[in-house]
DRENZAFI-846738 format. One record per residue (C-alpha): residue number from 1; z, y, x. Coordinates in nm, 2 decimals. Layout:
BEGIN
<NUM; <Z; Y; X>>
...
//
This chain:
BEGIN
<1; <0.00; 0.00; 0.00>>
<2; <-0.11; 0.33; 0.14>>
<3; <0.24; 0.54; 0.21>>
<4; <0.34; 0.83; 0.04>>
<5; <0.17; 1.18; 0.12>>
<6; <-0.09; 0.97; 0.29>>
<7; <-0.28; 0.96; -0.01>>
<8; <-0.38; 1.22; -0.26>>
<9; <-0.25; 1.22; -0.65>>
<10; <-0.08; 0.90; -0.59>>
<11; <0.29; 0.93; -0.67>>
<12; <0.60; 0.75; -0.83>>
<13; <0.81; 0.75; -1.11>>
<14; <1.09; 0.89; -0.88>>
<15; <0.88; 1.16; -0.73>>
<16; <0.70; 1.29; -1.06>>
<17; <1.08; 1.32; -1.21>>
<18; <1.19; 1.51; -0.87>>
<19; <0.91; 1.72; -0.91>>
<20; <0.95; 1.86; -1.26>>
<21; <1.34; 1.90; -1.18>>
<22; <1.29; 2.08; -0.86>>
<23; <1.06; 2.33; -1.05>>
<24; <1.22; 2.37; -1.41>>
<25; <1.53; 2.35; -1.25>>
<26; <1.58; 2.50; -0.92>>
<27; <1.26; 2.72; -1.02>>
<28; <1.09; 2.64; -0.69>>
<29; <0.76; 2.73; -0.58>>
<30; <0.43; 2.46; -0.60>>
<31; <0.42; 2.52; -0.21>>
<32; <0.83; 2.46; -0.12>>
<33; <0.82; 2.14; -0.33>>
<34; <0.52; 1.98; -0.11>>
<35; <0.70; 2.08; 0.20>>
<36; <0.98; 1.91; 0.06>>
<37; <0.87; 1.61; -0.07>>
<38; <0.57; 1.55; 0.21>>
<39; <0.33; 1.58; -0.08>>
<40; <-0.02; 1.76; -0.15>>
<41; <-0.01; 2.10; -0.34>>
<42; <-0.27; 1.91; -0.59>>
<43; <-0.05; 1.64; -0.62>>
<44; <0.25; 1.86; -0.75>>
<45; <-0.02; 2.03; -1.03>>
<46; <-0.09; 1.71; -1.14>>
<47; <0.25; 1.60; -1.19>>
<48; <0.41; 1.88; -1.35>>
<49; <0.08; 1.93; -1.59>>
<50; <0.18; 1.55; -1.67>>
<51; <0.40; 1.52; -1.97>>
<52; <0.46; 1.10; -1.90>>
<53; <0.54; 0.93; -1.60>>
<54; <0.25; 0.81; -1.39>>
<55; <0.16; 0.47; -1.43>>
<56; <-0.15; 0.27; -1.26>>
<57; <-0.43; 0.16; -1.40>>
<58; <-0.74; -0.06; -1.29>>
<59; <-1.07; 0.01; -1.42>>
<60; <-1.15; -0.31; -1.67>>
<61; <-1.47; -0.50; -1.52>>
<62; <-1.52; -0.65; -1.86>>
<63; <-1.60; -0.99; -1.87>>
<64; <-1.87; -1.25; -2.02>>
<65; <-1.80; -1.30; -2.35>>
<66; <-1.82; -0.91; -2.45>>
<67; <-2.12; -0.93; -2.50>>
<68; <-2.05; -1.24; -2.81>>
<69; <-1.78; -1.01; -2.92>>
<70; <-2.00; -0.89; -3.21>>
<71; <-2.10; -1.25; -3.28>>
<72; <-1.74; -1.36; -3.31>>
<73; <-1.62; -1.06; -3.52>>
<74; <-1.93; -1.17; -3.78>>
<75; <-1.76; -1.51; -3.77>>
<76; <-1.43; -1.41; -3.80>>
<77; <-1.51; -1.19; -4.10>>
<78; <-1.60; -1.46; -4.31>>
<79; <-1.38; -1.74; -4.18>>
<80; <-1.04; -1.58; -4.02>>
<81; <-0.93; -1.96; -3.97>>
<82; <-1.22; -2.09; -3.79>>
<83; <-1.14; -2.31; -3.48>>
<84; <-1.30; -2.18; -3.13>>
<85; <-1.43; -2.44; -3.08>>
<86; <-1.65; -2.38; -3.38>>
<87; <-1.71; -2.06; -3.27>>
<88; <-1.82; -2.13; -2.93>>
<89; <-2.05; -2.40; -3.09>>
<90; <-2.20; -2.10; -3.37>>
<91; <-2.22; -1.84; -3.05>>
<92; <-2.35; -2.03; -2.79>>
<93; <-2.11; -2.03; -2.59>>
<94; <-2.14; -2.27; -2.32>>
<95; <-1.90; -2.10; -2.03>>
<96; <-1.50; -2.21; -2.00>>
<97; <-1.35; -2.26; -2.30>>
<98; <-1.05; -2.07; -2.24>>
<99; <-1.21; -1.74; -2.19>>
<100; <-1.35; -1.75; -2.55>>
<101; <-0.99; -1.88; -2.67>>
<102; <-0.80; -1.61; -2.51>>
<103; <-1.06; -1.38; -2.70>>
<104; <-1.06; -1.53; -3.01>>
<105; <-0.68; -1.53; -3.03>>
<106; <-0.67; -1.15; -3.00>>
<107; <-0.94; -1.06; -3.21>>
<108; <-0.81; -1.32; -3.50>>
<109; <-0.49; -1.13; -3.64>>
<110; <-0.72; -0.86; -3.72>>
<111; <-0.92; -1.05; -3.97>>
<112; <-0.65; -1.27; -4.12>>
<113; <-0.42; -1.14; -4.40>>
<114; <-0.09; -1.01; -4.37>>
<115; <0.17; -1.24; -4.45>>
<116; <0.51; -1.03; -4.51>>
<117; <0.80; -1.26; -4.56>>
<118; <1.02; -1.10; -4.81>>
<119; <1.42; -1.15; -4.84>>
<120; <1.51; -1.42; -5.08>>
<121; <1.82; -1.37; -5.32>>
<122; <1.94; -1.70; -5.45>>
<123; <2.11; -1.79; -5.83>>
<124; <2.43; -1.98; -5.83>>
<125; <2.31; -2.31; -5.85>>
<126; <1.96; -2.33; -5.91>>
<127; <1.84; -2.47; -5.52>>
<128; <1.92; -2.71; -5.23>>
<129; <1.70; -2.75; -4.98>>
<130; <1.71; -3.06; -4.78>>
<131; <1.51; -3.16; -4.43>>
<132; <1.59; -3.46; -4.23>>
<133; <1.67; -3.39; -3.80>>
<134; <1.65; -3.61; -3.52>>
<135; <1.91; -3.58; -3.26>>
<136; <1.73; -3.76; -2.99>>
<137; <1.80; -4.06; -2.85>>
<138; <2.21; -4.06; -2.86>>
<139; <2.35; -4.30; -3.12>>
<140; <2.39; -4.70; -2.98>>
<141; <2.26; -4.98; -3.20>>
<142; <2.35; -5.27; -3.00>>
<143; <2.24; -5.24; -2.71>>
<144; <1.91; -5.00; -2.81>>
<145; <1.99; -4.61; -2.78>>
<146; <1.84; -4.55; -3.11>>
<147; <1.70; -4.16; -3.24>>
<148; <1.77; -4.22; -3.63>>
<149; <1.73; -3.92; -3.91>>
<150; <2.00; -3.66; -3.98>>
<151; <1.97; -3.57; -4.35>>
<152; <2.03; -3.22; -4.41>>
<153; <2.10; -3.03; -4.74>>
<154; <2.23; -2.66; -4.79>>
<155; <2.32; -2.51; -5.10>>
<156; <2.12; -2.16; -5.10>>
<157; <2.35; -1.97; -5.32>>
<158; <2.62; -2.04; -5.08>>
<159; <2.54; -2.19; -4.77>>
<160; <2.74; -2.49; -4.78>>
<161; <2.60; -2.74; -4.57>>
<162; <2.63; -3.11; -4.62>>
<163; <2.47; -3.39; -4.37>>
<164; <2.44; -3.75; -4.33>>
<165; <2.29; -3.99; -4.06>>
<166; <2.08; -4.24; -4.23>>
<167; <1.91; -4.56; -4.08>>
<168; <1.55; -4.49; -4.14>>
<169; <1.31; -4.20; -4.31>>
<170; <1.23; -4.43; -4.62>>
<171; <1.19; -4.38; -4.96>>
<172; <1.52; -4.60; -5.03>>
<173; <1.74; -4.42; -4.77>>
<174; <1.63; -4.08; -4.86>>
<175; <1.71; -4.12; -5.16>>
<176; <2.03; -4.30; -5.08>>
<177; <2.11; -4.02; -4.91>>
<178; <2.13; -3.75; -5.13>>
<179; <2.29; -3.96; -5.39>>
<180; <2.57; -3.97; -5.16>>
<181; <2.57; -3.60; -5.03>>
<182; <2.52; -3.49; -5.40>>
<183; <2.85; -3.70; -5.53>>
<184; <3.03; -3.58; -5.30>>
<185; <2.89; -3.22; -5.40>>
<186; <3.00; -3.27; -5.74>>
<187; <2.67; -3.14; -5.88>>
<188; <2.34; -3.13; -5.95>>
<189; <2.10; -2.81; -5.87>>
<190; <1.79; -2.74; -6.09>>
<191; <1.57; -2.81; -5.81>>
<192; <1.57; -2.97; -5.49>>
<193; <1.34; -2.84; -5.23>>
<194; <1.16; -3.06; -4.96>>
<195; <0.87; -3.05; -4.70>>
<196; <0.58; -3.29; -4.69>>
<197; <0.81; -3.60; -4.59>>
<198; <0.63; -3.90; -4.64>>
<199; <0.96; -4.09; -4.80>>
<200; <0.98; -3.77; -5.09>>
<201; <0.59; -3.74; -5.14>>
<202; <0.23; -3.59; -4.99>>
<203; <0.02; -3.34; -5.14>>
<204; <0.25; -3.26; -5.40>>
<205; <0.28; -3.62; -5.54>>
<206; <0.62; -3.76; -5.56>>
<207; <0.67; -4.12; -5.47>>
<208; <0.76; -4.36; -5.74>>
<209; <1.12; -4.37; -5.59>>
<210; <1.18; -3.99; -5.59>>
<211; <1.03; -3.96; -5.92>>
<212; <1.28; -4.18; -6.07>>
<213; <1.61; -4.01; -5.88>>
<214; <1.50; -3.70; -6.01>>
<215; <1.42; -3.79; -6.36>>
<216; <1.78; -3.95; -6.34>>
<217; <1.92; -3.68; -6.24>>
<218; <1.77; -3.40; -6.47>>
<219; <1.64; -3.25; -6.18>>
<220; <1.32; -3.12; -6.03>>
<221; <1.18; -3.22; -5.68>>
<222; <0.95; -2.95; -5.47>>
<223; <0.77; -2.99; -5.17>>
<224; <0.65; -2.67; -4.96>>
<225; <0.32; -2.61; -4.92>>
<226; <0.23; -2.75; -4.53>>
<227; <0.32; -2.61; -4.23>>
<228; <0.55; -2.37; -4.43>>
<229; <0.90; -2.37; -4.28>>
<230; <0.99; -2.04; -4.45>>
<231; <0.97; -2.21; -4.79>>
<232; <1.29; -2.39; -4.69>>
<233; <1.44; -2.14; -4.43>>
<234; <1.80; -2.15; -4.50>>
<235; <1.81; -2.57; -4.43>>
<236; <1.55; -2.52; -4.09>>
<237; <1.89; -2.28; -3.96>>
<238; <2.11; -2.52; -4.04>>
<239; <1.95; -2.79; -3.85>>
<240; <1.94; -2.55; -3.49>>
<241; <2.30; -2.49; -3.58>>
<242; <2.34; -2.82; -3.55>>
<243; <2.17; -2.90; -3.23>>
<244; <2.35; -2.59; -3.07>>
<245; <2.72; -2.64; -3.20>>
<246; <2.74; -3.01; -3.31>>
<247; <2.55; -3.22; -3.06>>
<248; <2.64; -3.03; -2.74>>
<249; <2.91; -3.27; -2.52>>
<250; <2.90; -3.56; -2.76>>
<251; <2.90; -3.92; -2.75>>
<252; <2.91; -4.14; -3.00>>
<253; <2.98; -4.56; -3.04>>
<254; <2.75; -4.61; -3.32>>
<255; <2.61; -4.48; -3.64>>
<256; <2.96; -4.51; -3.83>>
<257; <3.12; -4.31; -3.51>>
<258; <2.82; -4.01; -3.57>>
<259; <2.93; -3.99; -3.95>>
<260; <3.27; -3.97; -3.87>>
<261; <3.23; -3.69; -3.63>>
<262; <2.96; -3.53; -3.79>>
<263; <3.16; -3.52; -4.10>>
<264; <3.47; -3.36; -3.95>>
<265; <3.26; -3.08; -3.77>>
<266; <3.12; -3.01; -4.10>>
<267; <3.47; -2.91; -4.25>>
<268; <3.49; -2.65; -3.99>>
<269; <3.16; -2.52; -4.00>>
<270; <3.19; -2.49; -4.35>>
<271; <3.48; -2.25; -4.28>>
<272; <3.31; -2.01; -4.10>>
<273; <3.20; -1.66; -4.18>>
<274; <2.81; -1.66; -4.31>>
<275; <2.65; -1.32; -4.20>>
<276; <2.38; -1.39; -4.53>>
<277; <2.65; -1.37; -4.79>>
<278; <2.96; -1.21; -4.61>>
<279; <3.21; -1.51; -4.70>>
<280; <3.26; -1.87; -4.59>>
<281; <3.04; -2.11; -4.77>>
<282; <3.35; -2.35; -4.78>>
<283; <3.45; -2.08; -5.08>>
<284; <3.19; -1.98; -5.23>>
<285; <3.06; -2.32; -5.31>>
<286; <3.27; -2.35; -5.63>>
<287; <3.08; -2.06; -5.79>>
<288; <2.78; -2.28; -5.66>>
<289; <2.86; -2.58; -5.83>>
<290; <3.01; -2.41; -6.12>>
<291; <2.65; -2.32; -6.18>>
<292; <2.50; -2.69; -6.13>>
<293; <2.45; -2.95; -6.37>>
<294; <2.69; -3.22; -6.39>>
<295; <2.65; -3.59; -6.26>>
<296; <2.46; -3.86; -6.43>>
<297; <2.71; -4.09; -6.61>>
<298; <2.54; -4.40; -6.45>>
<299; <2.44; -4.36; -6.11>>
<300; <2.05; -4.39; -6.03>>
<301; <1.86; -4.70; -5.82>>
<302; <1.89; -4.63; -5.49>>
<303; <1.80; -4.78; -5.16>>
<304; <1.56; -5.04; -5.13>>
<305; <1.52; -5.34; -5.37>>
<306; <1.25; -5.62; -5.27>>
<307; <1.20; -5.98; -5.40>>
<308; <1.13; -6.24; -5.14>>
<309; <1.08; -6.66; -5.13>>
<310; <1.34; -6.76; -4.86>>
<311; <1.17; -6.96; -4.60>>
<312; <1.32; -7.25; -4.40>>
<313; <1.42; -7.03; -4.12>>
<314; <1.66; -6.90; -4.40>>
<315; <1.62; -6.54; -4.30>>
<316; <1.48; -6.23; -4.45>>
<317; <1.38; -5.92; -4.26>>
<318; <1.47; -5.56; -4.34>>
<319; <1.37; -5.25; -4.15>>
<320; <1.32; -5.46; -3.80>>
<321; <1.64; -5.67; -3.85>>
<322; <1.67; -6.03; -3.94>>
<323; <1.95; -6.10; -4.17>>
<324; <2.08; -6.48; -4.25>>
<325; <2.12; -6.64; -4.57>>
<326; <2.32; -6.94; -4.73>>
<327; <2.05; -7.22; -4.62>>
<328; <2.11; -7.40; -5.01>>
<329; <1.88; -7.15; -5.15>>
<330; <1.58; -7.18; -4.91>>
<331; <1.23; -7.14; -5.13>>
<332; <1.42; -6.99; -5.36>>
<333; <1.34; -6.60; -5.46>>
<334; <1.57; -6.39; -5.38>>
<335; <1.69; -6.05; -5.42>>
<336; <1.78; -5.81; -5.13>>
<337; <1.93; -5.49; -5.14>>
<338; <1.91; -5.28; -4.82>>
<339; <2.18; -4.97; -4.93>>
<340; <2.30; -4.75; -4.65>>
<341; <2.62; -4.93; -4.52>>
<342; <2.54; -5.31; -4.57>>
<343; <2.25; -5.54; -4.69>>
<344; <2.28; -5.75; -5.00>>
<345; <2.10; -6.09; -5.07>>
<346; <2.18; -6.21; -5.43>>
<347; <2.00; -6.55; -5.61>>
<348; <2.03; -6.59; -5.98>>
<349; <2.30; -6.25; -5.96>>
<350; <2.53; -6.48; -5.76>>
<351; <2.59; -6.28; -5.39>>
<352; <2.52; -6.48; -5.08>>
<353; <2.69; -6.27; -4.86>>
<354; <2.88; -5.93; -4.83>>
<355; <2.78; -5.77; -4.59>>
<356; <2.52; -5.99; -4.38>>
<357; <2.52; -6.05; -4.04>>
<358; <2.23; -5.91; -3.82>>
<359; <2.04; -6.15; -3.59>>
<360; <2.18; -6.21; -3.29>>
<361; <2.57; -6.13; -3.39>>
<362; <2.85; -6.36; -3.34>>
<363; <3.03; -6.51; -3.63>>
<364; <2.75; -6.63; -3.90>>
<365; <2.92; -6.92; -4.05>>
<366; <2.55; -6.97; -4.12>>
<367; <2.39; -7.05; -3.83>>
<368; <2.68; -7.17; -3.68>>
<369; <2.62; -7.46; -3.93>>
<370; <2.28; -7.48; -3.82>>
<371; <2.37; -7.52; -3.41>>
<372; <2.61; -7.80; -3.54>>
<373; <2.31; -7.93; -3.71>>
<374; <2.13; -7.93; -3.41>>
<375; <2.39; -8.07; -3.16>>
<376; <2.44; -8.35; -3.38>>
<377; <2.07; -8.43; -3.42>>
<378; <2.00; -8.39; -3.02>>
<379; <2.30; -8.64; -2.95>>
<380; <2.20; -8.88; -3.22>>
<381; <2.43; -8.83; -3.47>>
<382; <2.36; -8.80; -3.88>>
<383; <2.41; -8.47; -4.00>>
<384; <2.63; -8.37; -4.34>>
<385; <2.46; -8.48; -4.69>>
<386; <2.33; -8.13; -4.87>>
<387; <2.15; -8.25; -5.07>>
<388; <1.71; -8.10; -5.12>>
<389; <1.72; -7.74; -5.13>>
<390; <1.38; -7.75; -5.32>>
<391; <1.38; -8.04; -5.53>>
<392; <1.02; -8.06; -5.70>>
<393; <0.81; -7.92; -5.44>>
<394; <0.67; -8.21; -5.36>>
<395; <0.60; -8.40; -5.04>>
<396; <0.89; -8.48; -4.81>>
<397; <1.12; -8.31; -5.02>>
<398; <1.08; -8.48; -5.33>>
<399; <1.23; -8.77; -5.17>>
<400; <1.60; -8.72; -5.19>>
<401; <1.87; -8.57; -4.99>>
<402; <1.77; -8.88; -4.70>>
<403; <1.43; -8.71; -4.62>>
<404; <1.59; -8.40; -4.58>>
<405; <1.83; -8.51; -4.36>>
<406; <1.62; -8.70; -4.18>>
<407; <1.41; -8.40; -4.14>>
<408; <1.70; -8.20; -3.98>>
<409; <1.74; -8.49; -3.74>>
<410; <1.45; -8.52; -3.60>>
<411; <1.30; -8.20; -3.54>>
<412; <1.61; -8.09; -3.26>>
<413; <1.51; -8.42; -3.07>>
<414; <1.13; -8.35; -3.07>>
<415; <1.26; -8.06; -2.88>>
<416; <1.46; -8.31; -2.69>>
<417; <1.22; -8.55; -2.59>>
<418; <0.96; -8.24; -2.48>>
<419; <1.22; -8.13; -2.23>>
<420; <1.43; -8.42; -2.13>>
<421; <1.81; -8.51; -2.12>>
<422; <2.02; -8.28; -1.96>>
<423; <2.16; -8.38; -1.60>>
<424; <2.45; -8.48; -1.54>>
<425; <2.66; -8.23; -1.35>>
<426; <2.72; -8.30; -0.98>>
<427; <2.39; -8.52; -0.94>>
<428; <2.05; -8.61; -0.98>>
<429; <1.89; -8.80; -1.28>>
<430; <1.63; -9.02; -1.11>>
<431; <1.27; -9.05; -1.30>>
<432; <1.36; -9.43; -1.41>>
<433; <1.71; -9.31; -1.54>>
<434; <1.48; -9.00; -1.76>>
<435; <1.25; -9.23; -1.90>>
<436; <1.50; -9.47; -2.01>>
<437; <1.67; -9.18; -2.14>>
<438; <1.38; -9.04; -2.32>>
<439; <1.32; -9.38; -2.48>>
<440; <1.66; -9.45; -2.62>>
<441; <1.65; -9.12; -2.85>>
<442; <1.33; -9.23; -2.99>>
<443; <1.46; -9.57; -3.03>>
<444; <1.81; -9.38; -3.22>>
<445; <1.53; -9.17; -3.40>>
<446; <1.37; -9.44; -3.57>>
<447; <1.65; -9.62; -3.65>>
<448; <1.77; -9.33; -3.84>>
<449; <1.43; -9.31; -4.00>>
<450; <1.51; -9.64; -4.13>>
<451; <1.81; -9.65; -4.26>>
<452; <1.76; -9.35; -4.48>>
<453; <1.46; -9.54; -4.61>>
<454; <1.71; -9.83; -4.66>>
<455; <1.88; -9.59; -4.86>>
//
């Protein structure tokens, strides 16, 4: 940079303010204050006729797409929300695409509409506005850090936030879900707001599970028009108050553990001071609900409800997570309710199990029947009479409780043979001493076959 008084009319902000004080102030002369400062008598006229501070600017040496400027204004005229991309295909543009971009993204606001968002006032009672938030990957599920959805619902009137970690974004758990946070509200609002969550609805058609909690209900479900969050403004704060106050220095055991804490926190936050309405939504919610409608006197369907043939495995699969049943009613139908807290499998209204057991978890009296089944079956031993779990299917099983047992006995040893006898600790099974092995279990095997055709 050229130094100071080196160089004609080029000054700073320090030296133009100096200037204009030393000569309204101290009334000195154009010629005293370039002595003093080291600066041209020009230089000193051009800062005191300057009413703003001197700032530098570089001659613009425009650039290629000016001269598709009037192109792209034609375009934009007709079609603010045209893609550049489009544009660069209608123009002819065939240079870097993020020339035309940057261009297109400052001429565009001058085509496009306002859109003024206004201040909202709110009636006692009349909205709730619900969104579901992820937390990110911090709640355990076994071993699997897990990233499940936060269900969200604030009471406009008053602010009064209520949320609820759910296991999945479904139809059933949604709607579950603000059964739950509702009851514990106390009311019902005249409408509930949503987005475009695929579990409420798309393109402002309810699914068949919404439209029955809200018919139930005597309310009305609405889903914001896409991509916009303003619609539901008051419940988008409440979910980065969440993720700045709640989550922050957390950890959590599991999904009861999240609840638990997330539920306490929420008494607190409930207490606070709301800038919006000047008191704590903690009090002002009873004028809220005051204002609501009152519960239904039988409590909607909710969750998910499915109808399925048990197969011989004897489990039945819900949301990625096997679940075992009382083997007696394999190829049976049976009904399974997944609710939020447990999963219920019920045949002929008769409960099989409260709650069930996922895959994998110790203490199924269940499969612990079946492993007996199979020790006994790999040691050659009968197993327990149970009689045909499907009598008139036909085939095998149409032959008594024998064929079934037989059944049970022989597939473990199939296994069995396939692999071989286990070796006896502390030394080596020679191949004579396998084979011989091998051919005494089919030898017990069809004896067993036998007898139960004896019988």
């Amino acid at each position: 940079m050229t130094p100071l008084g080196q160089s004609e009319g080029v000054i700073n902000v320090e030296h133009w303010a100096e200037i204009r004080r030393l000569y309204l102030s101290e009334q000195l002369g154009v010629k005293t204050i370039g002595r003093r400062l080291g600066l041209a008598r020009n230089t000193v006229r051009s800062a005191l006729a300057s009413d703003v501070p001197p700032k530098y600017e570089r001659e613009r040496a425009g650039s290629r797409v000016d001269e598709f400027e009037p192109a792209i204004r034609k375009l934009l005229t007709q079609f603010p929300d045209m893609p550049a991309t489009v544009i660069a295909e209608r123009v002819g543009w065939v240079h870097s695409s993020s020339v035309l971009r940057a261009r297109v993204a400052v001429l565009r606001p001058l085509f496009r509409p306002a859109d003024p968002a206004d201040r909202t006032t709110y009636a006692r009672g009349e909205i709730v506005q619900c969104d579901l938030w992820f937390p990110g990957r911090v709640v355990p599920v076994g071993p699997v850090m897990v990233d499940p959805p936060v269900l969200t619902m604030v009471a406009a009137y008053s602010g009064f936030i209520m949320a609820l970690l759910l296991p999945s974004r479904t139809t059933g758990d949604l709607v579950a879900g603000m059964w739950q946070l509702l009851a514990g509200l106390g009311g019902v609002p005249k409408m509930l707001v949503w987005d475009n969550e695929s579990g409420i609805g798309q393109h402002r058609r309810l699914t068949l599970g919404a439209r029955s909690f809200a018919g139930t209900l005597g309310t009305r479900i609405y889903q914001a028009a896409p991509r916009d969050p303003e619609t539901k403004g008051v419940v988008e704060r409440a979910n980065g108050f969440l993720g700045t106050s709640f989550m922050p220095g957390r950890s959590f055991t599991g999904p009861g553990d999240y609840n638990a804490q997330l539920a306490a926190w929420l008494q607190r936050a409930n207490a606070r001071l709301l800038r919006r309405t000047g008191a704590q939504p903690g009090v002002r919610v009873a004028a809220d609900v005051a204002g609501m409608g009152v519960l239904p006197p039988v409590a909607p369907t909710v969750g998910m409800r499915v109808q399925v043939w048990l197969a011989r495995d004897y489990y039945v699969r819900i949301a990625g997570n096997d679940y075992s049943v009382d083997p007696s009613v394999i190829g049976r139908l049976v009904d399974v309710h997944a609710g939020l807290g447990e999963v219920v499998v019920t045949c002929a209204k008769r409960s099989r199990g409260d709650p069930w057991a996922v895959l994998g978890h110790p203490g199924d009296d269940h499969r612990s029947r079946a492993r007996g089944d199979r020790r006994r079956a790999a040691h050659g031993l009968p197993g327990p009479d149970r009689g045909d779990p499907r009598p008139g299917r036909g085939g095998d099983r149409d032959r008594g409780p024998g064929a079934q047992r037989l059944r049970r006995c022989v597939r473990p040893v199939r296994a069995y043979l396939a692999a071989g006898p286990p070796e006896p600790a502390g030394r080596a099974m020679s191949a004579p001493m396998t084979a011989t092995g091998r051919k005494d279990v089919a030898g017990q095997v069809a004896f067993y076959a036998r007898e139960l055709k004896a019988r």
